[in-house]
C-alpha positions as a Markdown table, in Angstrom:
| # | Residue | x | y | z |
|---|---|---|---|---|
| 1 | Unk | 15.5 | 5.7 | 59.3 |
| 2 | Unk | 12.4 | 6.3 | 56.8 |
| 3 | Unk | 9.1 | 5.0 | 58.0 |
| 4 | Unk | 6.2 | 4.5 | 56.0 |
| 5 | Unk | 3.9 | 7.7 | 55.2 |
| 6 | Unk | 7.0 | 9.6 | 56.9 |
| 7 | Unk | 5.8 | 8.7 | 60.1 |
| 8 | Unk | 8.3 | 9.1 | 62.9 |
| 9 | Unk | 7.8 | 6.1 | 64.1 |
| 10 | Unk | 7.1 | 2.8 | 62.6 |
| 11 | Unk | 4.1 | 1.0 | 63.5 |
| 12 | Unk | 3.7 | -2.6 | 65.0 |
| 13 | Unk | 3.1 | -5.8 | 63.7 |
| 14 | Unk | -0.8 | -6.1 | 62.6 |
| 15 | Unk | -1.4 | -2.6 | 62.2 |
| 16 | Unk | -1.5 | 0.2 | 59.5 |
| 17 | Unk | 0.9 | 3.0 | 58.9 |
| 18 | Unk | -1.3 | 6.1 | 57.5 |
| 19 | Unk | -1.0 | 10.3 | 57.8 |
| 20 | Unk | -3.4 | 12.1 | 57.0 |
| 21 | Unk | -3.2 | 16.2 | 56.3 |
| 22 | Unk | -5.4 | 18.9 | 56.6 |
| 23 | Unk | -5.6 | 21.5 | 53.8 |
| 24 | Unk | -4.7 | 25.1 | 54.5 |
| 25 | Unk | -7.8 | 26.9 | 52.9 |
| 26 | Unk | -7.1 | 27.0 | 49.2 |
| 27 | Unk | -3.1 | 27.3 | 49.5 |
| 28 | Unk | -2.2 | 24.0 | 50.2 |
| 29 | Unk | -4.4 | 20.4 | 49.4 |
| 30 | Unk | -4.9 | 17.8 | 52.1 |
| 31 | Unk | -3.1 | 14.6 | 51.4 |
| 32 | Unk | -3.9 | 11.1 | 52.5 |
| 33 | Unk | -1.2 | 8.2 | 52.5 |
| 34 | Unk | -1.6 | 5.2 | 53.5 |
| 35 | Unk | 0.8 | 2.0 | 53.7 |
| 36 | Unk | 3.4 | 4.1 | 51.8 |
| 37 | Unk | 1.4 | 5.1 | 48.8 |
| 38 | Unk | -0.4 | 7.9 | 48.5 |
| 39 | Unk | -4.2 | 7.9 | 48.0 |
| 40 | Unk | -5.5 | 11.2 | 47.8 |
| 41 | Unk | -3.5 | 15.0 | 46.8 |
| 42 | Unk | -3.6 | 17.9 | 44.5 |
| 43 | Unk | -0.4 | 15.9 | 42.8 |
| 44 | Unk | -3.0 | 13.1 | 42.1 |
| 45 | Unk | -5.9 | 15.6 | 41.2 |
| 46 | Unk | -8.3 | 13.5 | 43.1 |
| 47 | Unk | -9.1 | 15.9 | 46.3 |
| 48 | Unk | -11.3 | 19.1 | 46.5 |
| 49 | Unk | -13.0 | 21.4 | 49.0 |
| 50 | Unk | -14.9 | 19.8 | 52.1 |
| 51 | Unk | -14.5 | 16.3 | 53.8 |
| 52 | Unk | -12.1 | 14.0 | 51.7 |
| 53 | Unk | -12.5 | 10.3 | 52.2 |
| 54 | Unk | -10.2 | 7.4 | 51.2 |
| 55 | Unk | -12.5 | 4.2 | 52.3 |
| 56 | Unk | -9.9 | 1.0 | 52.7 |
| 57 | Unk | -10.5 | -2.5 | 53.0 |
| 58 | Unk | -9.9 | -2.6 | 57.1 |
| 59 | Unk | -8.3 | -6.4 | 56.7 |
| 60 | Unk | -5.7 | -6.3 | 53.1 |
| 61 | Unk | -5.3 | -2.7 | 52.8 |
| 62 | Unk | -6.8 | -1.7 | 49.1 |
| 63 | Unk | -8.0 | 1.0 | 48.3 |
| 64 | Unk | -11.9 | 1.1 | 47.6 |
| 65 | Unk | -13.2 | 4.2 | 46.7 |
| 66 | Unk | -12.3 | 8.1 | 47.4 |
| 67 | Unk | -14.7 | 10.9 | 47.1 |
| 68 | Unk | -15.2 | 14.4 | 48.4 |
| 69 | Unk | -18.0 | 15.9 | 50.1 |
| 70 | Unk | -18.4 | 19.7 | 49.7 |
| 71 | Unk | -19.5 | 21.1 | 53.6 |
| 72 | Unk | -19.6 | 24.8 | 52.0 |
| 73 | Unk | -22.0 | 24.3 | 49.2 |
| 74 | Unk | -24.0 | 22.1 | 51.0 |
């Protein structure tokens, strides 16, 4: 069976299913997912180098705000 985010397990009642990836220096683009949709990838053009954040509304679920902070550049 297909879990949400591709977990490998689905989560219980009350909670959140979410994944989140790490980048592999500039060859692949961290990804952030959660509740089945996607937030944050190259695909959606919205991530870049440093901290990547995706801040959610802790009791419905929607998305607020994402933004990146770039650690290298300072």
């Amino acid at each position: 069976p297909r879990h949400k985010c591709g977990n490998q397990k689905s989560c219980p009642p009350n909670y959140f299913a979410f994944k989140i990836i790490s980048g592999a220096a500039n060859v692949v683009g961290p990804s952030i997912c959660f509740e089945d949709v996607v937030l944050m990838s190259s695909v959606k053009n919205n991530i870049g180098r440093g901290l990547n954040i995706a801040l959610v509304d802790g009791t419905n679920g929607k998305l607020l705000k994402t933004g990146t902070f770039d650690m290298y550049s300072g």
